[in-house]
C-alpha positions, -999 to +999 in steps of 0.1 A: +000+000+000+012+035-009+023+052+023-003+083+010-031+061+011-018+044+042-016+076+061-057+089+048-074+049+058-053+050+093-086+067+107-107+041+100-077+013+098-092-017+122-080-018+156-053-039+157-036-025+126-043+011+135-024+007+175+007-008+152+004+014+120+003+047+148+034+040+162+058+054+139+041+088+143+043+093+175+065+108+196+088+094+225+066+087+253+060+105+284+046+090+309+022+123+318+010+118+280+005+079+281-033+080+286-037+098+253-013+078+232-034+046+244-068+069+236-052+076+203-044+042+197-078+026+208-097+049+179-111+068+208-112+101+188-130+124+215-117+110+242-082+118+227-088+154+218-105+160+261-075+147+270-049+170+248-069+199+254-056+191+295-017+199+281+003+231+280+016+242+252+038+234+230+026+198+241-010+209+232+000+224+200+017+191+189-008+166+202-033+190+180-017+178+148-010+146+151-050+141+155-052+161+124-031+134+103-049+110+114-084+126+109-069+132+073-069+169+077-030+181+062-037+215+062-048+220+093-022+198+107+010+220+091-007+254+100-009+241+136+026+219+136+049+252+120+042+267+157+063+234+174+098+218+168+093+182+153+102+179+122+088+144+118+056+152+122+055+179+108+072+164+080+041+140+077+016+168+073+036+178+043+033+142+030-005+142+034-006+176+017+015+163-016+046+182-008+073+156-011+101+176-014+091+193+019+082+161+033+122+145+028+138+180+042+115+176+074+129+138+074+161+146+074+160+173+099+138+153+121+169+123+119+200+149+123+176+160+156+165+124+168+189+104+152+175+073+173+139+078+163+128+047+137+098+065+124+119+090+106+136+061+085+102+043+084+087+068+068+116+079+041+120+042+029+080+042+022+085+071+006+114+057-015+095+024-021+061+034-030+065+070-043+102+070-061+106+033-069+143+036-056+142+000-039+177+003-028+177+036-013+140+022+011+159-010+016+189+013+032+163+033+053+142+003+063+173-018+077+183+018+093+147+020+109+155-021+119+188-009+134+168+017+156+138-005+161+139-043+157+106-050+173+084-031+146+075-059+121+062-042+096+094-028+084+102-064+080+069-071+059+079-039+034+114-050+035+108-080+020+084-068-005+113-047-018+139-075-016+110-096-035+106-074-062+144-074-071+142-112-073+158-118-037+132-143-033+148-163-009+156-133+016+122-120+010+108-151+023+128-145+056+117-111+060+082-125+055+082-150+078+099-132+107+069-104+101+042-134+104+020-109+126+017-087+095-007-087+065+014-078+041+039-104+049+017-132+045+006-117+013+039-120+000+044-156+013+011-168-004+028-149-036+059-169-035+038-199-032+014-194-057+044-191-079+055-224-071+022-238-081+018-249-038-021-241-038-027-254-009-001-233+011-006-202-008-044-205+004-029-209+039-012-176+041-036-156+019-063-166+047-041-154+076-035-122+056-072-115+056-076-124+091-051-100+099-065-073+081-101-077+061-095-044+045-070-052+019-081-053-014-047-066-027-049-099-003-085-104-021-071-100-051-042-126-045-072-149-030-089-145-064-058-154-084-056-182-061-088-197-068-086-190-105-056-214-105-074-239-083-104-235-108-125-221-084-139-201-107-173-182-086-155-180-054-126-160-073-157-133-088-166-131-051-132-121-038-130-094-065-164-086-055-154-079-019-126-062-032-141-039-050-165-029-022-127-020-006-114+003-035-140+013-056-114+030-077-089+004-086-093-004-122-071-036-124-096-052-100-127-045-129-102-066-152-093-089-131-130-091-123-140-093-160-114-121-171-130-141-146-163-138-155-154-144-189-135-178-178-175-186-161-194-177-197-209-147-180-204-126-211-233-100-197-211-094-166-179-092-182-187-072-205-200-050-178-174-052-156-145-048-186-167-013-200-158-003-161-122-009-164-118+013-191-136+038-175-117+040-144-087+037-159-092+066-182-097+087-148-072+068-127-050+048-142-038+014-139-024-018-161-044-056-156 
């Protein structure tokens, strides 16, 4: 997942992903503050903001925007975080708002100030990975971030993805299994199964992936792949189906989507469903 769309869903981002996905963004705890990280963390908006608005300031101030990012409101967050001194978070805001350039200064001032803070390499190597395509320079910030913070799987779970797309399958698939407690790890294992023709293992992991998070479209869109090869052909539609009730907007999903109805003899439907491909990707983009 791109780290922009990452950082708009964390609002609604189920529980147990949101607590994990949050932690890069905040700052080092103190203990006076630990009731509102663990408000923040539990999705309990309001009760969050009562408890910030109980802080001095600059503490206030800073608490103020990080809500903002997460409520997916960038301007509001920079106009309020240019009054503090943390460049990370700050440095987020500009993310949100489209200004990368911004966004890597903010980085690096926020690691020449906090040089032991992960999140600052975190965020850089998704940058580099998702936004740039410069796998090496993310995999040199996410083994940095690793360095600072060996606990936070999901850097091992990106890692891997990176390592996986340079054809390092073998260290990918370490990566991926020392990230188990992550979606997109498992994801990737039931990728590197499925490309072994091991069904019954890819179906394994792809299951765990959903359980772990329900709201990826791209792990119901493995799981599709998955039963196409198994010649599973309606339960595949219904994954895309699910899927597309995820991200309306992702046109590869509509082909995806019509190729399998096709492979049923549902000529109505993919015909339907290939006429909506090429409309979205006329406003969005994408390739099957």
């Amino acid at each position: 997942m791109k780290l922009l769309v990452w950082l708009v869903v964390l609002s609604c981002a189920p529980l147990r992903a949101q607590q994990r996905d949050l932690i890069p963004l905040l700052p080092a705890e103190i203990r006076d503050e630990r009731p509102i990280r663990d408000a923040l963390l539990s999705g309990n908006v309001t009760r969050t903001r009562l408890l910030v608005e109980s802080l001095d300031p600059p503490r206030r101030t800073l608490w103020k925007g990080i809500l903002a990012i997460t409520q997916n409101e960038p301007t509001s967050a920079i106009r309020v975080l240019r009054a503090v001194d943390h460049p990370k978070i700050l440095g987020v805001a500009y993310y949100l708002a489209h200004q990368y350039l911004l966004f890597r200064d903010q980085m690096k001032r926020a690691i020449e100030q906090d040089p032991a803070d992960f999140g600052s390499y975190y965020y850089l190597g998704r940058h580099y990975d998702s936004d740039v395509d410069d796998l090496e320079e993310a995999m040199r910030l996410y083994r940095l971030a690793l360095e600072k913070n060996p606990q936070f799987s999901a850097i091992r779970a990106y890692l891997g993805n990176c390592l996986e797309r340079r054809g390092r399958l073998q260290e990918a698939e370490a990566e991926y299994l020392a990230s188990s407690n992550v979606a997109l790890s498992m994801i990737g294992l039931a990728r590197l199964r499925l490309s072994t023709d091991n069904l019954a293992a890819a179906r394994e992991f792809i299951d765990r992936a959903i359980a772990l998070d329900a709201r990826d479209p791209s792990a119901l869109k493995l799981q599709s792949r998955i039963y196409v090869r198994a010649g599973q052909l309606h339960n595949a539609a219904q994954a895309l189906e699910r899927a597309i009730t995820l991200d309306s907007r992702d046109a590869s999903l509509r082909y995806q989507l019509g190729y399998t109805y096709r492979l049923l003899g549902e000529s109505t439907r993919a015909a339907a469903a290939f006429h909506e491909y090429e409309r979205l990707q006329k406003i969005y983009g994408s390739q099957p």
